[in-house]
C-alpha positions as CSV (number, residue, x, y, z in Angstrom):
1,X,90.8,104.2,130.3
2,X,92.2,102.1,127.6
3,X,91.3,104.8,125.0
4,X,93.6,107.3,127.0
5,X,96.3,104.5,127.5
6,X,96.7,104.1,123.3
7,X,96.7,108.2,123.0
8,X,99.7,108.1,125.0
9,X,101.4,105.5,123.6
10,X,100.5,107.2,120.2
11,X,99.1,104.2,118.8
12,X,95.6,105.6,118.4
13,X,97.3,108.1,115.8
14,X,98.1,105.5,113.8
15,X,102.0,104.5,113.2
16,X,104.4,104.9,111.1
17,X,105.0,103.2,108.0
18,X,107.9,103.0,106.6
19,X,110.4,102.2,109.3
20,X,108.1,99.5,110.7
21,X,108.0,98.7,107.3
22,X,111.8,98.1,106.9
23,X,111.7,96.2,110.7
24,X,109.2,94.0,109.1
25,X,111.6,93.4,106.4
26,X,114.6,92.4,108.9
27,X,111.7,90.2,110.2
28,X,111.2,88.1,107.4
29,X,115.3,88.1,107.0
30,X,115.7,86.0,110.3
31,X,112.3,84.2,109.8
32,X,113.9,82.8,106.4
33,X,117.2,82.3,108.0
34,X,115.0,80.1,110.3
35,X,113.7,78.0,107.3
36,X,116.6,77.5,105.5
37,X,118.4,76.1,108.3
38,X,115.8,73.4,109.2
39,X,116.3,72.5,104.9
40,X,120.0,72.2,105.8
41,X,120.8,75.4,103.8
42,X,123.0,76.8,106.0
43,X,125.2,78.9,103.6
44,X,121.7,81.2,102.7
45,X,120.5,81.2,106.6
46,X,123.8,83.1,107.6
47,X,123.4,85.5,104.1
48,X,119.6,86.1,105.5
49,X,120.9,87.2,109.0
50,X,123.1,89.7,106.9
51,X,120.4,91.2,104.9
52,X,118.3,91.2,108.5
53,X,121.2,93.3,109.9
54,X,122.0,95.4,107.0
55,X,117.8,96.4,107.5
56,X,118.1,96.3,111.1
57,X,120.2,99.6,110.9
58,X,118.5,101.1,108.4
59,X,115.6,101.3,110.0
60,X,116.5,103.4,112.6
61,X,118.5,105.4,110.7
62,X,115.2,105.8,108.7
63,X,113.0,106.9,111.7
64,X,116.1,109.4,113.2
65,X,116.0,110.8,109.6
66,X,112.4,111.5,109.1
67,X,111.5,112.1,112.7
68,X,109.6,109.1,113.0
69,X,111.0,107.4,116.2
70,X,107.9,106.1,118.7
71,X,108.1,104.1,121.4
72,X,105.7,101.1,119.4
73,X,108.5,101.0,117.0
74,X,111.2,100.3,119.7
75,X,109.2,97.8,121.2
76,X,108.8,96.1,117.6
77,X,112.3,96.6,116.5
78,X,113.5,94.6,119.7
79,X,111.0,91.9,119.3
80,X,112.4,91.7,115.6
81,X,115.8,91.4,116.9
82,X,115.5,88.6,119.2
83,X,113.7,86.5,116.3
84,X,116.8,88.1,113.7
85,X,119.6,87.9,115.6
86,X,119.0,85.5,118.7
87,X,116.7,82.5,117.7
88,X,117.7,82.5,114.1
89,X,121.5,82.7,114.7
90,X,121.4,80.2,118.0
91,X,119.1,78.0,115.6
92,X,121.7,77.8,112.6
93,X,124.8,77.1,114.5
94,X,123.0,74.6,116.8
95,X,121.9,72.4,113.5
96,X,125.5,73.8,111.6
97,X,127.9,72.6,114.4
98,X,126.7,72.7,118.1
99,X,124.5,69.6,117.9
100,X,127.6,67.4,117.4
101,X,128.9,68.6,120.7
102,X,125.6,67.0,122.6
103,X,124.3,68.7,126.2
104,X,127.3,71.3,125.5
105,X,126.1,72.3,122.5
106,X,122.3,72.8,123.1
107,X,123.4,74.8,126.0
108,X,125.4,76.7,124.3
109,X,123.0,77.7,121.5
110,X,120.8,78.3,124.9
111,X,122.6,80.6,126.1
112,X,123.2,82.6,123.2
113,X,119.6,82.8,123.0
114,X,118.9,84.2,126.3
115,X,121.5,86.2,127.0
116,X,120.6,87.9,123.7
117,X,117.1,88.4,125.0
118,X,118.9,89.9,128.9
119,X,121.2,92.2,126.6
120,X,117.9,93.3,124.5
121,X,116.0,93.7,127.3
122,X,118.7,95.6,129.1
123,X,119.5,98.2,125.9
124,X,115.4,99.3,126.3
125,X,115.8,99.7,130.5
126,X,119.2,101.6,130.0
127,X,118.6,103.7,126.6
128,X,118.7,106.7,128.1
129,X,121.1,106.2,130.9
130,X,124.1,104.7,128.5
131,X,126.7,107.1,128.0
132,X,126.4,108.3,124.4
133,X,128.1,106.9,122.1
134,X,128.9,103.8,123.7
135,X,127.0,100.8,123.9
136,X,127.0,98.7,127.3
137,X,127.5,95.1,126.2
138,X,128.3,93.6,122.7
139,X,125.3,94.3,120.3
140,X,123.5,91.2,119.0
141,X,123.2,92.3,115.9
142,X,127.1,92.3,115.9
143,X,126.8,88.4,117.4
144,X,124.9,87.4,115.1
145,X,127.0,88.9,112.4
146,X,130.0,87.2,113.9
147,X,128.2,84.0,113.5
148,X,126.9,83.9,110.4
149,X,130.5,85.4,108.8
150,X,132.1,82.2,110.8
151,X,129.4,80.0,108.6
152,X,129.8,82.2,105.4
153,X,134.4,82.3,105.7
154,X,133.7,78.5,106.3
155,X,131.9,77.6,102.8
156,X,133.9,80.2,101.1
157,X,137.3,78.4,102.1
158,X,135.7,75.0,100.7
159,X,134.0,73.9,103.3
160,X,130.8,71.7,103.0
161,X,128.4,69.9,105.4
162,X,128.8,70.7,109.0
163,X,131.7,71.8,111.2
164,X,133.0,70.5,114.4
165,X,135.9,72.5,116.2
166,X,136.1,73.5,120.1
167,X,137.0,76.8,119.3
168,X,133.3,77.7,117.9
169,X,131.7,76.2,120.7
170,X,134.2,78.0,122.9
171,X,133.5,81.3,120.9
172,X,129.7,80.9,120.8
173,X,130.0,81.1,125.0
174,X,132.2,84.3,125.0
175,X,129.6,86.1,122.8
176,X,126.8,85.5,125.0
177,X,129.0,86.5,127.4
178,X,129.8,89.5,126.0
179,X,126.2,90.4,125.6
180,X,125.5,90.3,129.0
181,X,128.9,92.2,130.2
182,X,129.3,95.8,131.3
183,X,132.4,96.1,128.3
184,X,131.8,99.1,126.3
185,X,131.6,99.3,122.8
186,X,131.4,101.8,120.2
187,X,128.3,102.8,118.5
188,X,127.8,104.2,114.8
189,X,124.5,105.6,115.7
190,X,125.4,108.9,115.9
191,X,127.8,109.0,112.4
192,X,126.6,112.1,110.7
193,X,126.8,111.2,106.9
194,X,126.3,114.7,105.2
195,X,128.8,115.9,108.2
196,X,132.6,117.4,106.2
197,X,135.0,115.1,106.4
198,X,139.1,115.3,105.3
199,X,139.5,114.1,101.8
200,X,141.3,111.5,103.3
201,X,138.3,110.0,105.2
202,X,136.5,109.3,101.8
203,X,139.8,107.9,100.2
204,X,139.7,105.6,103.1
205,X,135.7,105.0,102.9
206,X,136.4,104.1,98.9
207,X,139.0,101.2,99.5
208,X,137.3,99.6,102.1
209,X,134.1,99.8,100.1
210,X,136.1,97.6,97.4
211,X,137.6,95.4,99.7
212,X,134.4,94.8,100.7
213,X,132.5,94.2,97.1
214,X,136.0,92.0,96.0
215,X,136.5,89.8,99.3
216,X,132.9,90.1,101.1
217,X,133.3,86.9,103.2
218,X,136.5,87.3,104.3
219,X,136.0,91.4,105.0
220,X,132.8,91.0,106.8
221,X,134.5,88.5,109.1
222,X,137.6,90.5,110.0
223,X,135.6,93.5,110.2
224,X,133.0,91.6,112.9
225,X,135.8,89.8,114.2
226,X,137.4,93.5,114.9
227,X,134.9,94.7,116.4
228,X,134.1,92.3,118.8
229,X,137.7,92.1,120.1
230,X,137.5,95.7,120.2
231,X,135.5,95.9,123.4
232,X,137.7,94.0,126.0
233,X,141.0,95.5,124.4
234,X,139.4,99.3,125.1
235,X,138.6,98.1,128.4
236,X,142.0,96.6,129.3
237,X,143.2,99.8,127.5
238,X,141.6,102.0,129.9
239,X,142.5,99.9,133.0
240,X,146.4,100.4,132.3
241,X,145.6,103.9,131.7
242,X,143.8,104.1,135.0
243,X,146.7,102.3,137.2
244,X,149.4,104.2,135.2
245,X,147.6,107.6,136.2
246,X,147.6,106.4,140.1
247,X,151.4,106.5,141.0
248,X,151.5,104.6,144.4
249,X,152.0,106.5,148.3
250,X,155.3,105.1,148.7
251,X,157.0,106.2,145.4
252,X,155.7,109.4,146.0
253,X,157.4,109.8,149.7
254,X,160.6,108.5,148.1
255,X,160.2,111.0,145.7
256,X,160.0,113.9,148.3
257,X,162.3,112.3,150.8
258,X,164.9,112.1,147.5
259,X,164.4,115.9,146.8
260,X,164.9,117.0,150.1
261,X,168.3,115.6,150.2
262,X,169.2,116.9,147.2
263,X,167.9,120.8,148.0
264,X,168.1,120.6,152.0
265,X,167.0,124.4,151.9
């Protein structure tokens, strides 16, 4: 029986190398993140949550590639994520900053956590019910890229030591809140590279590229910081779009009263 169960799952086939590979690698990104914090080296935690994420995505870009997408590799990239992207990132800006806030900042970091785990959780339930395209709640790996460019701006502007500031205890609840929410985001899953483009498109590709290699703290930050806002402003977007769309009963009877007094035939 348990022979048959591991032939369905394809694990008795063996699996596949290189993108679990490249998982292991994002792996070892958070687990070093992890390390660094508890040696107060909080500058090189947040840069290890970057490398985890930059791996994160290529590893299932790897596996779509090379048609090597199986269901032990979801399961491992998820369990990578929540040690990446949820206990390394609630771990560093716990000892960075939230642990000077006392019961509210442990909670925070808390909840970061585990509504990190709910959205991850959630993404592997809804995979193939999510419109396409789209994903249903902010990514963590775009949370914990918010968080560690928040750490990364910080020591580039001077900073040193900790931080203490309402606002990033106040932000660190609105991302776990995020996770958790229904608000739709976009998702560069689907972005065919080798795919024509306008000359234009690359032009634009180029700059950003050296914004990006001259500024990397601050683009990374207002990039992430973009892209988080991006979510609630579509969806309040799309409610104005909604109620403009629905003109109400009683303008429409004055409407048609107001027409047939002007053309009584």
């Amino acid at each position: 029986m348990r022979k048959r169960i591991r032939r369905e799952q394809g694990i008795g086939r063996g699996i596949y190398v290189l993108p679990n590979l490249i998982t292991s690698g994002s792996l070892f990104a958070g687990f070093y993140s992890i390390a660094s914090t508890y040696n107060g080296q909080f500058e090189k935690a947040a840069m290890a949550i970057i490398a985890g994420v930059v791996l994160d995505g290529l590893d299932g870009r790897v596996a779509r590639m090379t048609r090597t997408t199986t269901k032990f590799g979801v399961e491992y990239d998820s369990l990578a994520d929540l040690v990446s992207f949820g206990v390394a990132p609630a771990f560093l800006v716990y000892g960075w900053a939230l642990s000077q806030f006392g019961r509210w900042g442990w909670l925070a970091a808390f909840l970061y956590l585990i509504c990190g785990a709910l959205r991850l959780a959630r993404f592997n339930v809804q995979v193939n019910t999510v419109e396409k395209g789209k994903f249903n709640g902010l990514p963590i790996p775009a949370a914990a890229t918010f968080v560690s460019a928040i750490i990364l701006l910080f020591y580039y502007l001077g900073g040193a030591g900790s931080f203490k500031h309402l606002a990033l205890l106040l932000a660190i609840y609105v991302l776990a809140f995020l996770m958790v929410s229904t608000v739709k985001y976009n998702s560069f899953k689907d972005l065919e590279a080798f795919r024509r483009r306008p000359f234009n498109t690359l032009v634009v590709f180029i700059f950003l590229a050296l914004l990006l290699a001259a500024e990397p703290q601050v683009m990374i930050f207002l990039f992430t910081a973009g892209y988080v806002v991006s979510g609630p402003i579509g969806e309040l977007v799309a409610v104005i779009r909604r109620r403009r769309g629905k003109q109400p009963e009683s303008e429409k009877r004055t409407d048609g009263h107001d027409a047939y007094r002007e053309n009584p035939r």
